[in-house]
N, C-alpha and C positions, 0 to 999 in steps of 0.2 A: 571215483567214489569219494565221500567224503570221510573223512577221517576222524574218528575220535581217541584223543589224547590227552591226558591229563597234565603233563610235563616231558622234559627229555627224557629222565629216565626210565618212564612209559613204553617212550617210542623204541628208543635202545633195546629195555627188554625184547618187545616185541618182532626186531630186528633180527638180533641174537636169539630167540627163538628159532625163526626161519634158517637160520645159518647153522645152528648147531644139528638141522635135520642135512646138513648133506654136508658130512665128512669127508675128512681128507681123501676116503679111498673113492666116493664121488668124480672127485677133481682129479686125481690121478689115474680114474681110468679115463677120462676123456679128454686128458691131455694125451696118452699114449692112442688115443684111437683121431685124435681131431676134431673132437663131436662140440657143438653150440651147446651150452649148459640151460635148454629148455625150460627142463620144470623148474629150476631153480629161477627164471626169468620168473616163469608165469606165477608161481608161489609171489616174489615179489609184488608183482603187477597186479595179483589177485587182491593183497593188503591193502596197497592203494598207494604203494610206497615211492613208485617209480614215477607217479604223476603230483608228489607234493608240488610240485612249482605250477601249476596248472591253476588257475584262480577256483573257486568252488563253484561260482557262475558257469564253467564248463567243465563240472564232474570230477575237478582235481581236490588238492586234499589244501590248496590257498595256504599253503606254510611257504618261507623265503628259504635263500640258500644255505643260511646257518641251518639249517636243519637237515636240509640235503645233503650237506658238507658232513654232517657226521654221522649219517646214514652211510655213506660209501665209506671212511673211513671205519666204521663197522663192521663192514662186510668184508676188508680187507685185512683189518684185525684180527678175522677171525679163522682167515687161509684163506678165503674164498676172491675168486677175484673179480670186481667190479665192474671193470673193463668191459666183461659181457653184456652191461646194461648201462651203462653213468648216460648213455648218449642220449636212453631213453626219457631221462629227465631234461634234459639242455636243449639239443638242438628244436623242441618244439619253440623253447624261445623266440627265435626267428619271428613264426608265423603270431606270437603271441604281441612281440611287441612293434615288427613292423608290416605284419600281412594285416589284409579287408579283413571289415566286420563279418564280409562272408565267408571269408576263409576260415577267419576264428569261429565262426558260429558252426561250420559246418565240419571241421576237423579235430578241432581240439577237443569236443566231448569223445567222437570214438578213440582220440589215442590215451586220454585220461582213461577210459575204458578197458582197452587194453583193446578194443578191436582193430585198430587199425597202428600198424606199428612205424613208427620215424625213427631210426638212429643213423641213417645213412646222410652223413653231410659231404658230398663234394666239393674239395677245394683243389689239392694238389695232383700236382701238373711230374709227369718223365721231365720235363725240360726246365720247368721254374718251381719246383719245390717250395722251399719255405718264401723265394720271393713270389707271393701272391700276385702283384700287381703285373708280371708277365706271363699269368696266362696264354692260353691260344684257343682254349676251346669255347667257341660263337657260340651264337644267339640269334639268329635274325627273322628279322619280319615276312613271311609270306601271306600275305592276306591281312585276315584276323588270327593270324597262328604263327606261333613261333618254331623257327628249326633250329635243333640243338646239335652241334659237330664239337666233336671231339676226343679228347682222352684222356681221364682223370688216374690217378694212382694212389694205393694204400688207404684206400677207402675203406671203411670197416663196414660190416655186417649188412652189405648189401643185401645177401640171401636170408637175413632175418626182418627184411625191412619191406612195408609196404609201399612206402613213400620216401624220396631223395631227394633233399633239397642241393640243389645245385648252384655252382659261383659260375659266371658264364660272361665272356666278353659281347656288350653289345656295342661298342663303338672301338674304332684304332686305337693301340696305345697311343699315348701322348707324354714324350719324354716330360712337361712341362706342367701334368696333369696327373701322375703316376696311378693316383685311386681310382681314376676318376672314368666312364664309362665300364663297369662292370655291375651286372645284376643280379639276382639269385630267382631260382625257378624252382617250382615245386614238380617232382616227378613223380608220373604213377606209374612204379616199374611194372604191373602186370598190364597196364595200357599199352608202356612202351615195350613191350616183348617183339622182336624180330627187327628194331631197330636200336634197340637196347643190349649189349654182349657184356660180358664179364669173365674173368677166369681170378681162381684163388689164390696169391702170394702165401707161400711155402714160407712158415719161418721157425725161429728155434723154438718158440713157447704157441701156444693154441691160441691165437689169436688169430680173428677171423677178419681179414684183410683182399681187397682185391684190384685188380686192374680194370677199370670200368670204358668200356667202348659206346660214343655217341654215333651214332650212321644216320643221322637226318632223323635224327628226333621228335615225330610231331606232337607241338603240344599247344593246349587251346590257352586264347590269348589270357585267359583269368590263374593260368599257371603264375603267370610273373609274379614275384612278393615285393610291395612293397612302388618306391618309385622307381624307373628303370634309369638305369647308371649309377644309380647309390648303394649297389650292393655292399662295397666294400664295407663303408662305415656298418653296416648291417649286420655282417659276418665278425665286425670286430667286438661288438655286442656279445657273441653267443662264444668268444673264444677267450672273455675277460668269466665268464662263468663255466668255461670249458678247465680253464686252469686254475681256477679253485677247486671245485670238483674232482679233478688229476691230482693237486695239492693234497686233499685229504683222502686219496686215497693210497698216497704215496705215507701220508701219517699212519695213517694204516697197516701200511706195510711195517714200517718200520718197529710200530708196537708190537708187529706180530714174531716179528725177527728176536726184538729182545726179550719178549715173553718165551718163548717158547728156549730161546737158549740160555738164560737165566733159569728156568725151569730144569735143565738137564744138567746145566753146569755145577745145581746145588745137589744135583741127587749122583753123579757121576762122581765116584773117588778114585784116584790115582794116589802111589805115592803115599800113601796113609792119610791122602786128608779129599775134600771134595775139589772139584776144578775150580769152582768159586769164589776157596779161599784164598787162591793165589790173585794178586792183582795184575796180573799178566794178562787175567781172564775175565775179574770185574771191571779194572778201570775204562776198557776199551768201551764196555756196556753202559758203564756210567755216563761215559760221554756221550755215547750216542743215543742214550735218554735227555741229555739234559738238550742234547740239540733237534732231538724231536719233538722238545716240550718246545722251543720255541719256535718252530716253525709252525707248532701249533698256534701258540699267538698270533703270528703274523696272518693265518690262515683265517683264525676267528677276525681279523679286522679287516682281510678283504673281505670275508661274507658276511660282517654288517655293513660294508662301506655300499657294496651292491643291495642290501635289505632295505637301506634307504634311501635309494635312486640315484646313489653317485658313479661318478664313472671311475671303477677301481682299477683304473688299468697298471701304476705302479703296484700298489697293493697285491692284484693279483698277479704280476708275474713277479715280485718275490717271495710272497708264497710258493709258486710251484717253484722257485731255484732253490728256495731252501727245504723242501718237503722231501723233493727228489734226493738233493745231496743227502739231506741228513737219514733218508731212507736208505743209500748207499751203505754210507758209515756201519747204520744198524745192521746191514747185510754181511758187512765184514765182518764187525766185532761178530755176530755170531756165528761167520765158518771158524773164526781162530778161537771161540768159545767149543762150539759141537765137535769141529775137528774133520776127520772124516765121515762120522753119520751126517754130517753136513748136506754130502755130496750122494747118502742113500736114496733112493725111490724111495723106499719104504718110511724113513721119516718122514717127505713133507716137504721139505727145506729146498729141497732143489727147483723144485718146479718154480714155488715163490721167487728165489736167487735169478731165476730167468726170467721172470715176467714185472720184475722191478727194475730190469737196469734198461725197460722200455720209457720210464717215466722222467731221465734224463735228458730224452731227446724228444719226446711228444707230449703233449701235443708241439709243443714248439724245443727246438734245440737253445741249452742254457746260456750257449752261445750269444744267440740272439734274444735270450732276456737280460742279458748283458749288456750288449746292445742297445735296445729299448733305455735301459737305467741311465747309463751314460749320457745317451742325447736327449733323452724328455725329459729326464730329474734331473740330472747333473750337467744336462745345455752345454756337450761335447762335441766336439765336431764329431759327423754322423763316418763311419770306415768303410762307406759303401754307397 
């Protein structure tokens, strides 16, 4: 749908609208039951909020990622947590900027739609993890159709998705060539049912993750996106917008941390005065404002640097290294702020304190945006 906005703080309103209809006690009964935050998708999706990135030539609302970017950090702001949907805006990426004019013409209106839903991106591997490029689960040509084997992990929201875009080995590795023969495939998981299996990963906060099984997966030859054996560079596209997106909603978090316990710390007296007034209790807050302000920055200049066709791959991974720490920080100052209601159900606070220390290691571990920094900005010899 196309979207009419006057400015950001238009959009925001109307953001924090939708947000303010499903309260805390929303979110904490379906994190104690398990349950996918549906209406709260669909509300979003209904807006047209979840398809800004989608050009308006196929049905989306043709805004960039600066605007995406503080949409999720909205939503995260506000207790809610974003995670249930961010994917819904990115991973059509992929098919946006390296799939056919038939793919785009024939997909991207129904997911701009909301009819047809993509958050399921397949990349990682039981055996190669964060190193992508040793893969094991094939690809290969029978006929005019491709068979797909394998078995992918920590996949998200497979049972919310119609479609899965998949990373998939179609040539040998090649120590010499490390990127190099791997492709990405568009899956239709109700197509593929009976050669397609899945089961749910159990984990501490509600997030909807899975073990994904390939059993000879037939898919017709127009699944392949893009050229075949260059998936990688493909994927690396959709995960320099994957970690901006994580970035603010990791800012998110962290406003939400110091909001809400800056809030309690002024109204809470001990001792004949408020919690506040001791700097045992602001200055922790202090700082971990002033270091969520700047990861804000760093955040706004990887989603212009992407808004005008660069390739923000510095940019975007230290935005998410510093979004997540300084989300951290904010998580602390406010258990040593709240105290024990910290650790209540009934505040709030805890569920968030679980479902933020996910954004240290995912989408990728800080480790490895470390890493990254070292040897492509600072020309280090590579530790691995």
């Amino acid at each position: 749908m196309t979207l009419e906005i006057n400015d950001t703080k238009d959009m925001l309103r109307a953001v924090q609208h939708i947000c303010g209809s499903f309260p805390d006690d929303y979110w904490s009964r379906l994190d104690a039951d398990g349950a996918y935050p549906q209406e709260f998708v669909d509300e979003l999706t209904r807006a047209g909020w979840l398809s800004i990135l989608i050009p308006e030539e196929y049905g989306g609302g043709g805004l960039g990622m600066t605007e995406a970017s503080l949409i999720l950090e909205e939503i995260n702001k506000s207790g809610a947590n974003a995670a249930a949907c961010h994917a819904q805006m990115y991973v059509m990426g992929t098919l946006l900027r390296h799939g056919s004019a038939t793919q785009r013409s024939h997909w991207l209106p129904k997911i701009a739609a909301g009819e047809t839903r993509l958050q399921a991106f397949a990349v990682t591997e039981p055996d190669a993890g964060s190193d992508t490029t040793r893969i094991s689960t094939t690809a290969r040509r029978d006929g005019s159709s491709w068979v797909l084997s394998g078995q992918k992990t920590f996949i998200s929201r497979v049972e919310q998705s119609d479609l899965m875009l998949v990373l998939a080995r179609t040539r040998p590795y090649d120590a010499g060539r490390r990127s190099h023969g791997l492709s990405v495939f568009l899956v239709d998981i109700a197509g593929a049912r009976g050669t397609l299996h899945w089961t749910k990963i159990p984990l501490m906060f509600n997030h909807h993750s899975y073990t994904v099984y390939f059993d000879d997966v037939r898919l017709p030859e127009e699944a392949l996106v893009g050229q075949q054996d260059n998936g990688f560079r493909y994927i690396l596209d959709g995960m320099n917008a994957e970690r901006i997106l994580v970035a603010s909603e990791a800012i998110g978090d962290g406003r939400y941390f110091i909001g809400r316990a800056a809030e309690y710390a002024s109204q809470r007296e001990t001792f004949g005065k408020t919690l506040a007034s001791n700097q045992g209790v602001s200055f922790p807050l202090a700082h971990a404002y002033a270091s969520v302000e700047a990861a804000s920055l760093a955040r706004n200049q990887a989603a212009e640097a992407f808004d005008r066709g660069e390739s923000p791959g510095s940019h975007a991974n230290i935005a998410k290294l510093l979004a997540s720490e300084a989300s951290g920080e904010a998580a602390r100052a406010a258990v040593r702020a709240v105290g024990g209601m910290a650790f209540s159900v009934e505040f709030g606070m805890e569920r968030k304190l679980r479902e933020a220390q996910l954004l240290e290691i995912a989408p990728v571990s800080n480790n490895l945006v470390l890493s990254y920094l070292a040897h492509n900005v600072l020309h280090l010899p590579r530790s691995f």
